[in-house]
NUPA-697965 format. One line per 10 residues: number of its first residue (from 1); their letters; for each residue x, y, z of N, C-alpha, C, CB. Coordinates in Angstrom, 3 decimals. Glycine has a CB too. Example, Ala and Ser with C-alpha at 12.3 -4.5 7.8 and 13.67 -1.06 7.14 Angstrom:
<sites>
1> AS> 13.190:-5.690:7.800:12.300:-4.500:7.800:13.200:-3.300:7.800:11.308:-4.473:9.046  12.850:-2.250:7.080:13.670:-1.060:7.140:12.900:0.030:7.870:14.084:-0.598:5.725
</sites>
This chain:
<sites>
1> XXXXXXXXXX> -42.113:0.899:18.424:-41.686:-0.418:18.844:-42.545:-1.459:18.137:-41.777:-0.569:20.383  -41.834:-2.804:17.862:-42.516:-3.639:17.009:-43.965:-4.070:18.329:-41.263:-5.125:16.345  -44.868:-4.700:17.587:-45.861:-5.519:18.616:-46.970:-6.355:17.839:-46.698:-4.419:19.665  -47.451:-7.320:18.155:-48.548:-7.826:18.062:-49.862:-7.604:18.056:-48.475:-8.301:18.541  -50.748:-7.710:17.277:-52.316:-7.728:17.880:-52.808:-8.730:17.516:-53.295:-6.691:17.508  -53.615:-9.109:18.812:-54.224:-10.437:18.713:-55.834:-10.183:18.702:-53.723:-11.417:20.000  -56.549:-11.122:18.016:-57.785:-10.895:17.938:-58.396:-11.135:19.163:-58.308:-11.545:16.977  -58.432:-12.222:20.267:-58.778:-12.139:21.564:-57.327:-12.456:22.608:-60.048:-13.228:21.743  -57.624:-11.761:23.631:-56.172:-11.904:24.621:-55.687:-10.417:25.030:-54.718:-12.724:23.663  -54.864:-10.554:25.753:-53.645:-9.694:26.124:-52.751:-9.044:25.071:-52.769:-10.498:26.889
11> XXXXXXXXXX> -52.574:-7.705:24.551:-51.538:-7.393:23.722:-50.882:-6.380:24.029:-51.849:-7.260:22.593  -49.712:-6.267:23.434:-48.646:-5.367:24.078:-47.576:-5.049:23.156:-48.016:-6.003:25.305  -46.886:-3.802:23.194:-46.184:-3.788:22.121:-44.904:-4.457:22.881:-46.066:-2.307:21.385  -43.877:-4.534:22.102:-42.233:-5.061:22.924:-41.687:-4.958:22.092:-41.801:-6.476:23.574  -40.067:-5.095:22.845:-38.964:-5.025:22.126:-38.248:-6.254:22.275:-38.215:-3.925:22.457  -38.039:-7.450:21.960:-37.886:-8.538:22.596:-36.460:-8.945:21.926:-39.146:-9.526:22.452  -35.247:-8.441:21.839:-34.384:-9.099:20.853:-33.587:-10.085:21.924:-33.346:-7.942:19.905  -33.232:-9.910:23.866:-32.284:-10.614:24.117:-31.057:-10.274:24.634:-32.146:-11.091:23.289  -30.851:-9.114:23.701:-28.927:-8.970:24.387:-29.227:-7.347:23.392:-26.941:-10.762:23.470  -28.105:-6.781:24.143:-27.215:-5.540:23.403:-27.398:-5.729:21.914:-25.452:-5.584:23.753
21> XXXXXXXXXX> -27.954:-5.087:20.962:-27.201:-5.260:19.877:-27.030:-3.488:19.224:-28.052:-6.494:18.819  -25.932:-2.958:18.726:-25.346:-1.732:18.252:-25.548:-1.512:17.072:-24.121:-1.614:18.402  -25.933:-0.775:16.856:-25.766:-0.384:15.043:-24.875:0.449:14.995:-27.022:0.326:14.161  -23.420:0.216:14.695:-22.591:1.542:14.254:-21.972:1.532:13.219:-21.652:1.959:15.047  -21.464:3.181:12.250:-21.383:3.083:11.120:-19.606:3.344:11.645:-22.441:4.082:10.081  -18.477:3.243:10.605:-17.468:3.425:10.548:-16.695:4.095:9.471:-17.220:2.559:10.786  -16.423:5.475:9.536:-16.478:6.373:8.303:-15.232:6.753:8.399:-17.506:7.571:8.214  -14.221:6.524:6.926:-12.886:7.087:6.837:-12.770:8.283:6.564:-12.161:6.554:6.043  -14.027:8.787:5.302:-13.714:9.892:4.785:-13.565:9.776:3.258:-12.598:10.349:5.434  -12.820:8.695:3.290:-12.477:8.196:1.566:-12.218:7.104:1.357:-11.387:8.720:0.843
31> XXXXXXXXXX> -12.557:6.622:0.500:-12.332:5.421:0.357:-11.408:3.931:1.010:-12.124:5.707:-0.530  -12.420:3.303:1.399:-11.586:1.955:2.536:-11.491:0.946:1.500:-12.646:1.169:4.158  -10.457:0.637:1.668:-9.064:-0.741:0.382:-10.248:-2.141:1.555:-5.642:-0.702:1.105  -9.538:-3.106:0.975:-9.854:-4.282:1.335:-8.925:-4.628:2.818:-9.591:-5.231:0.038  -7.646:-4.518:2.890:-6.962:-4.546:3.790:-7.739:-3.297:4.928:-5.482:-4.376:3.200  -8.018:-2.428:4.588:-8.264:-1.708:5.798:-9.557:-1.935:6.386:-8.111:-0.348:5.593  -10.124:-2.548:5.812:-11.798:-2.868:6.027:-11.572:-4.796:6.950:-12.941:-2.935:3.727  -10.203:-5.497:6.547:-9.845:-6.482:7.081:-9.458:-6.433:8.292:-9.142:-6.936:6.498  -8.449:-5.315:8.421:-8.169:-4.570:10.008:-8.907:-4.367:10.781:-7.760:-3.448:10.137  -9.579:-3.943:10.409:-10.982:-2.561:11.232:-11.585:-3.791:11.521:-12.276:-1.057:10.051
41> XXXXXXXXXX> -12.269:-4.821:10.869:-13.183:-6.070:11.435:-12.352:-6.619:12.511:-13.550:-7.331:10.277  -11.091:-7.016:12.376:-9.910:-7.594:13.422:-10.143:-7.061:14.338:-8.479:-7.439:13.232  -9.911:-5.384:14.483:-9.926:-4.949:15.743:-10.799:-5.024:16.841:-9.796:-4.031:15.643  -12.031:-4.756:15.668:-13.501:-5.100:16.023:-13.857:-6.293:17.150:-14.165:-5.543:14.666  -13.410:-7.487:16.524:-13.860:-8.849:16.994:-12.916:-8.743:18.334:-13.533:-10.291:15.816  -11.846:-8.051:18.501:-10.653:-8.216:19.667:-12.088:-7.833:21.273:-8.786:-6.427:19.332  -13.159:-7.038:20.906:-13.981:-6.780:22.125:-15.117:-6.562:22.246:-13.697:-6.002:22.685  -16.129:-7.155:20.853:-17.171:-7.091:20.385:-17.449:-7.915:19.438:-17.351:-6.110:20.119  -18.611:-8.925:19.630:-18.768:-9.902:18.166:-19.342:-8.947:17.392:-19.803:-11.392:18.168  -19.467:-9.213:15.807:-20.212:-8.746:14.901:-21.151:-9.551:14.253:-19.526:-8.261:14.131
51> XXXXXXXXXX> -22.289:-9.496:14.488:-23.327:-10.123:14.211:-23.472:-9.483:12.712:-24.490:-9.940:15.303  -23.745:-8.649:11.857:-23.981:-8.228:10.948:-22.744:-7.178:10.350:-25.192:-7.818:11.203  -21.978:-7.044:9.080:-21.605:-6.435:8.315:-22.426:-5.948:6.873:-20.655:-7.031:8.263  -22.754:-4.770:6.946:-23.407:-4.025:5.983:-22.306:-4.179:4.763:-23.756:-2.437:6.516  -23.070:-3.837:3.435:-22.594:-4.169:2.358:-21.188:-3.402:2.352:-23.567:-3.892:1.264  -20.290:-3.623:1.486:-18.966:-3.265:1.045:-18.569:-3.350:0.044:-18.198:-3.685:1.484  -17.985:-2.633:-0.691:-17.364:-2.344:-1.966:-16.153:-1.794:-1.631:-18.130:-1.456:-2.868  -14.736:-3.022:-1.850:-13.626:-2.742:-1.571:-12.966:-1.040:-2.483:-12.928:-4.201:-1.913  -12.412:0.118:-1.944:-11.754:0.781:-3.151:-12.811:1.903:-3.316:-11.534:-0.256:-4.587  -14.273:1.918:-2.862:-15.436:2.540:-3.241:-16.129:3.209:-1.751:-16.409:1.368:-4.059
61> XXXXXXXXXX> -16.751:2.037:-1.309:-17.023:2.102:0.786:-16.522:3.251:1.281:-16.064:0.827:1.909  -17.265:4.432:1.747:-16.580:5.452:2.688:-17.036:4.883:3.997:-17.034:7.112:2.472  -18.144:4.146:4.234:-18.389:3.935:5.527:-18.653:2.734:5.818:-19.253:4.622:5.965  -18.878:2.425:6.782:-18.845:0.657:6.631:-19.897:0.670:7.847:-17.005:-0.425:6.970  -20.805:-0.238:7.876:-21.949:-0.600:8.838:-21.811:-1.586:9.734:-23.037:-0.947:8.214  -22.119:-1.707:10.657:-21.503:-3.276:11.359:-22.933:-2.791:12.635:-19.015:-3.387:12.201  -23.190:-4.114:12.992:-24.393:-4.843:14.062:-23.394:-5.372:15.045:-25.528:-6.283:13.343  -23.404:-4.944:16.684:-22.217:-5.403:17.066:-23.030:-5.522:18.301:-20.799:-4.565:16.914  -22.474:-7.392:18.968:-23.609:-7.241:20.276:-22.655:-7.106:21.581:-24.783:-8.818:20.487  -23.367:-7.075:22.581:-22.468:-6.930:23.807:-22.983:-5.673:24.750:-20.860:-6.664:23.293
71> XXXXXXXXXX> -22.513:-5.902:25.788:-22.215:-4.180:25.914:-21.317:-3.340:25.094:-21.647:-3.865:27.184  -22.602:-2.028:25.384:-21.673:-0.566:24.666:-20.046:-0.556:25.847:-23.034:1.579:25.002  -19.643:-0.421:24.356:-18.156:-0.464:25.261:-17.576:1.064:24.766:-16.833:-2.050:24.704  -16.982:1.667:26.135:-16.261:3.014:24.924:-15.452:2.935:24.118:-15.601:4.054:25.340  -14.535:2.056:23.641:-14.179:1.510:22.639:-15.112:2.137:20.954:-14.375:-0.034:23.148  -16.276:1.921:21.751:-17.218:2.211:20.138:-17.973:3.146:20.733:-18.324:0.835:19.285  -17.658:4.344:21.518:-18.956:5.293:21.673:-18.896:6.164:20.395:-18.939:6.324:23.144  -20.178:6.681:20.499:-20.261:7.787:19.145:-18.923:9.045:19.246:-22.089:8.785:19.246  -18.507:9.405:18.330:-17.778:10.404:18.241:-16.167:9.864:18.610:-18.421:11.506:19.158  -16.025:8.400:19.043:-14.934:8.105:19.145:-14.267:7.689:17.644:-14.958:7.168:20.164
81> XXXXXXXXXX> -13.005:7.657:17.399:-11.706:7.024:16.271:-11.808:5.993:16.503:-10.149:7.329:16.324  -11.492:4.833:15.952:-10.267:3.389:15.992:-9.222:3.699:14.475:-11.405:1.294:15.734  -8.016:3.689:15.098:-7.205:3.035:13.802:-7.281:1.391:14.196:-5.312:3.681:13.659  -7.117:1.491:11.936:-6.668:0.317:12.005:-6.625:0.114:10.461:-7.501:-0.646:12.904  -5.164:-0.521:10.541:-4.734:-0.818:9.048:-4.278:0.453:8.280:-5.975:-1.469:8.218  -3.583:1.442:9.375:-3.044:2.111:9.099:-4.312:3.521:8.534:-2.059:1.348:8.311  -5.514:3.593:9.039:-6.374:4.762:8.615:-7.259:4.571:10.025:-7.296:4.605:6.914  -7.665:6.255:10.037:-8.597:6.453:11.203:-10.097:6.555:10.764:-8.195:7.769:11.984  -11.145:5.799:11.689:-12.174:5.471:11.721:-13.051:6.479:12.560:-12.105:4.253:12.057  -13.770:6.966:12.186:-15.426:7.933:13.260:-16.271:7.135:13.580:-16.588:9.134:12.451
91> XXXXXXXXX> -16.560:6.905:14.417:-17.819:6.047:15.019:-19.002:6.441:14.894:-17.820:5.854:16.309  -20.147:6.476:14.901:-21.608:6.959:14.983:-22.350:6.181:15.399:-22.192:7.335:13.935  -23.233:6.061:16.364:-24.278:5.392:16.217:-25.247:5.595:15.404:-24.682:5.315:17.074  -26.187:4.617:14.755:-26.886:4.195:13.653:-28.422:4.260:14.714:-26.233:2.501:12.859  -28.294:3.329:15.333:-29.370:2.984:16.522:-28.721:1.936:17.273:-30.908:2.435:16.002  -29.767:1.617:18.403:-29.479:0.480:19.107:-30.771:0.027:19.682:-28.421:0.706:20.130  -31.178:-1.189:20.111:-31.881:-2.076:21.244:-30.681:-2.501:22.515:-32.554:-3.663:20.405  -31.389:-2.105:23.367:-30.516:-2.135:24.725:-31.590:-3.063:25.976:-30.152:-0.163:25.312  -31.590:-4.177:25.562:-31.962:-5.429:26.362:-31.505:-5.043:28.133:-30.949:-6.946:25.609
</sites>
């Protein structure tokens, strides 16, 4: 866990971020087009903001990264699918901070 040390005082390590935030990866298998990587964010935002999208390379990307805050919803538990844009998605968790 991240923490501080102070030269005189009280110190402590913490985790201080605030809220839910998810790290999950989103893996087709083969290659995700631009449209399907447009979907998959759509669906996304319908019950979870996305604070962070990991890099992408339309045509190339097997997996796609996304920072998503909120509650864990089963919607996104590990080992679950989403279609969208016509291809199915694997979920994983990456990590999380759970405020």
């Amino acid at each position: 866990m991240p923490g501080v040390t102070r030269a005189h005082g009280y110190t402590a390590a913490g985790e201080f971020v605030g809220r839910n935030l998810l790290v999950k990866s989103f893996a087709k298998g083969s290659a995700i087009s631009q449209a399907e990587a447009d979907a998959l964010v759509q669906n996304i935002q319908q019950t979870a903001t996305i604070e962070v999208i990991g890099t992408f390379t339309a045509a190339s990307t097997q997996t796609m990264y996304m920072i998503l805050s909120g509650a864990e919803d089963s919607d996104f538990a590990a080992a679950a699918t989403i279609s969208a844009g016509g291809a199915t998605f694997t979920i994983a968790d990456v990590t999380g901070f759970v405020q």
